[in-house]
C-alpha positions in Angstrom: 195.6 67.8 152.9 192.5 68.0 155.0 190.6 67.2 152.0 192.5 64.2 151.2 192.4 62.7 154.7 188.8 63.3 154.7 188.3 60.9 151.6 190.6 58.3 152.8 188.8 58.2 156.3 185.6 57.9 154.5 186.8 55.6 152.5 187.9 53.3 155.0 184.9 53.6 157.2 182.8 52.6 154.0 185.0 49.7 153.4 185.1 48.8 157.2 181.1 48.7 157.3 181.3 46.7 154.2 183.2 44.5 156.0 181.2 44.3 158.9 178.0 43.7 157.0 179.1 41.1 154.3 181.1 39.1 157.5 177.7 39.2 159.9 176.2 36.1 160.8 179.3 34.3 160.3 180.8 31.6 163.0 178.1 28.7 162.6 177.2 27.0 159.6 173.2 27.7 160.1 174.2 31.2 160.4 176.2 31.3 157.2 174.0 28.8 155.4 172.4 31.3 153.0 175.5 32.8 151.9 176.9 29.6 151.2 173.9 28.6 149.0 174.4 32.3 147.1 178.2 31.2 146.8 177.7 28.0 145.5 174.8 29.4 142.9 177.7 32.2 141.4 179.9 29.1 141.1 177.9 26.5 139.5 176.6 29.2 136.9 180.8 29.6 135.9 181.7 26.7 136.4 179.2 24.0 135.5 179.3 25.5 131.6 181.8 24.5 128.9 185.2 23.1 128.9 185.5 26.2 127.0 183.5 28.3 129.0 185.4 27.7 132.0 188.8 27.8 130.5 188.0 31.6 129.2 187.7 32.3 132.2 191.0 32.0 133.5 193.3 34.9 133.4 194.9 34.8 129.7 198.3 36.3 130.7 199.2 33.1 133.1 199.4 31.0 129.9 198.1 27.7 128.6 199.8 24.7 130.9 198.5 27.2 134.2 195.1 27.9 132.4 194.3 24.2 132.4 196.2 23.8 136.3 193.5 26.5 137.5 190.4 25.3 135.7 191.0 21.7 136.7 191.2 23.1 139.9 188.4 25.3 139.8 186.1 21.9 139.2 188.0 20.0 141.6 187.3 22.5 144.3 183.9 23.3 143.1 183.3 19.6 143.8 184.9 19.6 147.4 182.5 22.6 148.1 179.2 21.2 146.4 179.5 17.8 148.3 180.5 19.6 151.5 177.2 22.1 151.1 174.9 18.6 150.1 176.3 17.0 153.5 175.9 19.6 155.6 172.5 21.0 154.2 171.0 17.6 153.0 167.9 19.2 150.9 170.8 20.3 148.6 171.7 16.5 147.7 170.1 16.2 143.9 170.9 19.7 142.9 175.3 18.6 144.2 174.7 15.6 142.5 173.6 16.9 139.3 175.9 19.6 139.3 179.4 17.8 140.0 178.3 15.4 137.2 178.3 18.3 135.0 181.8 19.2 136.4 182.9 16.1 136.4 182.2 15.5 132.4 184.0 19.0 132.4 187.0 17.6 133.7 186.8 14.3 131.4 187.2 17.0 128.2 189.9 17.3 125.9 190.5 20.6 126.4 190.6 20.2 129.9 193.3 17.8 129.4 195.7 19.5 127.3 197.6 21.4 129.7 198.6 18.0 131.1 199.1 16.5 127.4 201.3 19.3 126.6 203.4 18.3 129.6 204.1 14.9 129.5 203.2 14.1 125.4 200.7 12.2 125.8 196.9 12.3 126.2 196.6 11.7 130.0 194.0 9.3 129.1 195.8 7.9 126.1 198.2 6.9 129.1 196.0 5.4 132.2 197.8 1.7 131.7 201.0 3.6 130.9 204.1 4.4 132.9 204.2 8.4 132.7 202.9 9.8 136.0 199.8 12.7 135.2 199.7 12.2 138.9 197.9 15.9 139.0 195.5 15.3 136.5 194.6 11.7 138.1 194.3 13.0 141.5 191.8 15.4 140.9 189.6 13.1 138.9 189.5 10.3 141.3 189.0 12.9 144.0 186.2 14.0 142.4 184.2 11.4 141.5 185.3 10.1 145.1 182.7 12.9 146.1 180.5 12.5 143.7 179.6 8.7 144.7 180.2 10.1 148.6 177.2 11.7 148.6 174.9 9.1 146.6 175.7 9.9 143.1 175.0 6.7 140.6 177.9 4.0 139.3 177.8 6.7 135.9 181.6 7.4 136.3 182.9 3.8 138.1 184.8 2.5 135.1 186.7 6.0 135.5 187.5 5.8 139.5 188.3 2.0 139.7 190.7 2.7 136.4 192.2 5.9 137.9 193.0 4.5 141.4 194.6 1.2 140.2 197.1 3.4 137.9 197.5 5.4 140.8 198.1 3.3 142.9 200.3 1.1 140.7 202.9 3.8 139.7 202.9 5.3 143.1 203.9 1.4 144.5 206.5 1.5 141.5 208.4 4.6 142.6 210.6 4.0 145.3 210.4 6.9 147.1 206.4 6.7 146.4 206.0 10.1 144.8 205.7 11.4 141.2 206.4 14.0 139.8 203.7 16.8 138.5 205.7 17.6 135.1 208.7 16.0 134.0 212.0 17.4 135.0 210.5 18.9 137.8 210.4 18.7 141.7 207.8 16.8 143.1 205.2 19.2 144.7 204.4 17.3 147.7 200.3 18.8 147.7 199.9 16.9 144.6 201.0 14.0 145.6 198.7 14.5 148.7 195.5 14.5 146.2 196.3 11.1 145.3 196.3 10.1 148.7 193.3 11.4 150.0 191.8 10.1 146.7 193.0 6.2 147.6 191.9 6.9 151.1 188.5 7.8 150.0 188.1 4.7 147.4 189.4 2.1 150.5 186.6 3.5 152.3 184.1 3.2 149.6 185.7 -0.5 148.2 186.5 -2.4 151.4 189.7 -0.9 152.1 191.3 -1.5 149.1 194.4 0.6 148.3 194.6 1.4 152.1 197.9 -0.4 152.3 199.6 2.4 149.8 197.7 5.0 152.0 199.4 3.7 155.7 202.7 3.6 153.8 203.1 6.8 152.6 201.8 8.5 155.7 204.2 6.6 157.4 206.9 7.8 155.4 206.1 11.0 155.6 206.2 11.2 158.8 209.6 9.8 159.1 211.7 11.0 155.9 209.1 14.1 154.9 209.5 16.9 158.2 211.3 19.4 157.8 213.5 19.9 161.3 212.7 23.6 161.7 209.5 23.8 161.3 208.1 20.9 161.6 206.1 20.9 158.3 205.6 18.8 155.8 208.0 19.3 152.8 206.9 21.6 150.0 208.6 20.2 147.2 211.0 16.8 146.8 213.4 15.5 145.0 214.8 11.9 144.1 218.1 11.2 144.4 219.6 7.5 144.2 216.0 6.2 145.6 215.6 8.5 148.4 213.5 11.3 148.8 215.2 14.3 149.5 213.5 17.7 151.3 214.1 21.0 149.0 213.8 24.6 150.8 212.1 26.4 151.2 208.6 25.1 152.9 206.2 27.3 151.2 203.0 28.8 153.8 200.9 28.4 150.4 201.6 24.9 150.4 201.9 24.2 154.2 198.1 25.0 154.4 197.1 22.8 151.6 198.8 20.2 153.0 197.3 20.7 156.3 193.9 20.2 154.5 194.6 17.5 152.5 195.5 15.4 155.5 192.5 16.8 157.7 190.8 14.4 155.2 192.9 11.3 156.1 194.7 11.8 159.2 193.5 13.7 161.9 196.3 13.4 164.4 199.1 14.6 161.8 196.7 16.9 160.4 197.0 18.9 163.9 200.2 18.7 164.2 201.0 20.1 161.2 197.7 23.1 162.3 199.5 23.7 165.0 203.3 23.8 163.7 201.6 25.8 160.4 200.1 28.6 163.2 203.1 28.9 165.2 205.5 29.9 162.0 203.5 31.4 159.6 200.8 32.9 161.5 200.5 36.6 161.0 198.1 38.4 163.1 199.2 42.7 161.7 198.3 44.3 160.1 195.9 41.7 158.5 195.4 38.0 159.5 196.4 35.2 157.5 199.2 33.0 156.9 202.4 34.3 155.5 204.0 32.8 152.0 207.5 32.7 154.3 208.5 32.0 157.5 212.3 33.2 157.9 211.8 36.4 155.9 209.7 39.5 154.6 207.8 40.0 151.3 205.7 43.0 151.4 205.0 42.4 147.8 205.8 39.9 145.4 204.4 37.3 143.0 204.4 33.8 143.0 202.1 31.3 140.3 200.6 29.1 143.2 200.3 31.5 146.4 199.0 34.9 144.1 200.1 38.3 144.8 202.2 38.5 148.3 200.9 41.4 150.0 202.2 42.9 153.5 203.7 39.0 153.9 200.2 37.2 153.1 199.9 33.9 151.0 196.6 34.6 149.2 196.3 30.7 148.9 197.9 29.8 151.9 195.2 31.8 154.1 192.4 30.5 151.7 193.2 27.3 152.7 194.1 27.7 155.9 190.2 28.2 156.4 189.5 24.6 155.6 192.5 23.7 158.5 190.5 25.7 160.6 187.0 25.1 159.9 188.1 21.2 160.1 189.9 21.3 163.6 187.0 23.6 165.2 188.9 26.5 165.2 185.8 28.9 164.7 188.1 32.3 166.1 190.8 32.1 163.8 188.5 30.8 161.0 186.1 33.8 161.1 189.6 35.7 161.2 190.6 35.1 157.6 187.3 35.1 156.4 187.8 38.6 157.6 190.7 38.9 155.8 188.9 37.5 152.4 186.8 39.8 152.6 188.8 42.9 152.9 190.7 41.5 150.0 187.7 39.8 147.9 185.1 42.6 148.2 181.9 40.4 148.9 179.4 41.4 145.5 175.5 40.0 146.4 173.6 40.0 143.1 169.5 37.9 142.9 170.3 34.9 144.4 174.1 34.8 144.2 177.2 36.2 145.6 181.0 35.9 144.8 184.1 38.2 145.7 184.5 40.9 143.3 188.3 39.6 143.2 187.1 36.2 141.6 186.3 38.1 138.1 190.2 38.0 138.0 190.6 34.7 139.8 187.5 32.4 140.1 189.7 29.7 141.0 189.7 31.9 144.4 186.3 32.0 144.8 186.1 28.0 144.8 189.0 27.6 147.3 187.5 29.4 149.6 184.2 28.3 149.4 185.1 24.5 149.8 187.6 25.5 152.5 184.8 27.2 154.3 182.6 24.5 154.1 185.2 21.6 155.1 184.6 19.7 158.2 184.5 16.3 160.5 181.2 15.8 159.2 182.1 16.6 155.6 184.8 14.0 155.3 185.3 10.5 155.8 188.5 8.7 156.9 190.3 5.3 158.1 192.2 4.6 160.5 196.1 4.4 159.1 197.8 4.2 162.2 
């Protein structure tokens, strides 16, 4: 017994100065700017590759439709994170530019696109002047390339962005509760519809607020039809019935957080209302901090496709993006908190010129998160005024 409580103090003291060390210099982005850089170099090198490249490697056992989710998502939050690094450390500009291109074109592929085809029937493409939604698909794209021309990239992928946001924009006005659905016969996941907001906020910015219209209605909305009364959230999932949108249970912390995010990009005063309504009832500070997956009730393990592994209560997604919420509103205590927290659960692995969480060989959809959550702020983003 002595023996074995000698290894597991050990153990924990090594893991606790690992902490320490691999967490130092955080709070400031000057401080943290090298191990941003390191970041980003780990993720470019696995992500900037191959459509088929990057779709290896996503975990097998999740299957095809979620293979295609992550990856998309992988380049989508590469992206975020790439033009986020080239705004806050401009000497990075060309080398964002040149990369999210890459990922871009990666996106673009066929084999990108067949989770979504294997959905809805159709060749997402194939569909753009059709009727069938591929909201999730769309909304990443235009997102995207929203970023890319953000931060000076050339008119390369225009034809792409003006198409995209018009069919956006078009079935979205069509709908009349304004939301489509991810994947026929399902609920609408309200974080996806959020993508194609903040993706028509960003082209009325960039086109002389064209699209804003759309924007200023659905915020509106869901600010109206889209709380739910306990917590004051926005809705997790929705349903239509008989042309109304209707709330379904539970709100999710995974999907609280990226909501939060998404509107820190458009709407800054419902942004902290939802920050400060997410904090209050899924906050956990014990024995880790983070954000829990529920608010009403305990998981101290369980599984779930879009949070990952629910550990002692903790949404591994929901506390990834909770950084971004933080990181956005200023909230440098609680941010350094769950990068705290990352860590612990990432393992931080420095290799040359690059570093990555040891947990992003099984998840390097993760590793982007995080990154671009880490690196989201005022000065990162650019928004209208939709009140």
């Amino acid at each position: 017994m002595i023996i074995t409580l000698t290894i597991i103090i050990l153990l924990v003291l090594m893991k606790a100065c690992w902490v320490s060390c691999a967490t130092s210099g955080q709070g400031s982005f000057d401080g943290e700017r090298k191990e941003i850089v390191r970041r980003a170099n780990h993720l470019t090198s696995k992500v900037a590759t191959t459509p088929q490249k990057l779709l290896d490697e996503m975990p097998s056992g999740i299957g095809t439709q979620f293979q295609g989710e992550w990856a998309l998502y992988s380049c989508s939050m590469t992206t975020a994170a790439l033009a986020n690094i080239a705004i806050l450390y401009p000497q990075n500009k060309e080398t964002a530019i040149k990369f999210i291109g890459q990922i871009i074109d990666i996106a673009l592929s066929e084999n990108i696109r067949e989770y979504d085809k294997l959905r809805w029937g159709e060749d997402p493409m194939d569909g753009i002047y059709g009727d069938l939604s591929h909201i999730s698909y769309y909304s990443h794209l235009a997102w995207m390339i929203s970023r890319y021309k953000q931060i000076g990239g050339d008119s390369k992928y225009d034809g792409q962005y003006h198409t995209l946001c018009r069919s956006m924009n078009r079935r979205i006005r069509q709908s009349p509760i304004m939301n489509l659905p991810t994947y026929p016969g399902e609920y609408i996941y309200v974080p996806d519809m959020l993508v194609a907001i903040v993706a028509l906020s960003n082209y009325s910015q960039q086109y002389q607020g064209e699209y804003a219209t759309t924007v200023k209605m659905w915020i509106d909305k869901a600010k109206k039809e889209w709380i739910d009364q306990e917590t004051g959230l926005l809705a997790s999932f929705l349903v239509e019935d008989k042309g109304h949108a209707e709330i379904v249970l539970p709100v999710k912390g995974s999907y609280s957080s990226l909501n939060c995010y998404y509107l820190s990009l458009i709407d800054s005063e419902l942004a902290k209302e939802q920050y400060v309504c997410l904090k209050k009832h899924f906050r956990q500070n014990f024995p880790f901090n983070g954000i829990r997956e529920y608010h009403d009730k305990s998981c101290w393990f369980g599984m779930d496709i879009d949070a990952g592994p629910i550990i002692f209560n903790l949404s591994p997604s929901g506390t990834a993006f909770a950084i971004g919420c933080a990181t956005s509103f200023g909230d440098m205590e609680f941010r350094n908190q769950l990068l705290k927290t990352a860590e612990i659960a990432g393992s931080t692995i420095r290799w040359f010129d690059k570093s990555h969480y040891l947990l992003a060989n099984l998840a390097l959809v993760g590793e982007a998160i995080t990154l671009a959550m880490r690196t989201s702020s005022e000065q990162t983003s650019f928004k209208m005024n939709y009140k």
